[in-house]
C-alpha positions in Angstrom: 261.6 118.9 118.9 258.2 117.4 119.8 256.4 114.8 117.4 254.4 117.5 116.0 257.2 119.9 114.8 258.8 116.3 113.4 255.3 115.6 111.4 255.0 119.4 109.8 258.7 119.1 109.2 257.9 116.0 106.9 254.9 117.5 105.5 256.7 120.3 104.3 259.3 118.0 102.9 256.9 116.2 101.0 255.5 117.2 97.1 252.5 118.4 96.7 250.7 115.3 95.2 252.1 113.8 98.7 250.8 116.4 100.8 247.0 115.9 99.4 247.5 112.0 99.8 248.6 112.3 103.4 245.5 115.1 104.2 243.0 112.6 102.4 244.3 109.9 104.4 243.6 111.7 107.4 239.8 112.4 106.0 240.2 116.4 105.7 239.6 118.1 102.7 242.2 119.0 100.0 243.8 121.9 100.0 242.4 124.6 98.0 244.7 126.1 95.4 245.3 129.9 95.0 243.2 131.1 91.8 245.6 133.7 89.9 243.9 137.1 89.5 243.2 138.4 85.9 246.4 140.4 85.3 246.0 144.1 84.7 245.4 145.8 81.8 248.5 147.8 81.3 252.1 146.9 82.6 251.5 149.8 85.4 247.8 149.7 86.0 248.9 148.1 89.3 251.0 151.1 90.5 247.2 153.2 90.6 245.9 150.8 92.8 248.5 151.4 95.6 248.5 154.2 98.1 250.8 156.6 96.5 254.2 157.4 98.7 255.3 160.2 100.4 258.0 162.2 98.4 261.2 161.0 99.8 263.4 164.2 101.7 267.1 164.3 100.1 269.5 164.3 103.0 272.1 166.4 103.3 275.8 165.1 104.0 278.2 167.4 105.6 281.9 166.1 105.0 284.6 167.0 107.8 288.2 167.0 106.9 290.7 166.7 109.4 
C-alpha cells in the first residue's frame, strides 16, 4: 500500500471530532454535514414520488418427473 492509502486508511479509522481536527490542521475547511430533508407527510407519500415499476410477469415452472 502506498503512504496515501495508509493516511485515508487512518482517516477513516478516526471519529469524527478527529477527522475535523486533522482537516483544520491541514487549513481546509470542515466538512459539511448532510441536512436531513423534512420527512413526508404521510408514511407513503414517498412511494408517489418514485417512477412507478413495471408489473412483474409470473413465470411459469414446468416440473419433469422421471
Amino acid at each position: 500500500m502506498s503512504h496515501l492509502d495508509d493516511a485515508a486508511a487512518e482517516f477513516a479509522r478516526m471519529s469524527p471530532q478527529e477527522q475535523q481536527r486533522a482537516l483544520g490542521a491541514l487549513g481546509l475547511p470542515e466538512r459539511l454535514q448532510k441536512e436531513p430533508k423534512e420527512p413526508a407527510g404521510t408514511p407513503f407519500a414517498a412511494l408517489g414520488s418514485r417512477p412507478s415499476r413495471r408489473k412483474r410477469q409470473p413465470i411459469t415452472v414446468t416440473v419433469l418427473r422421471g
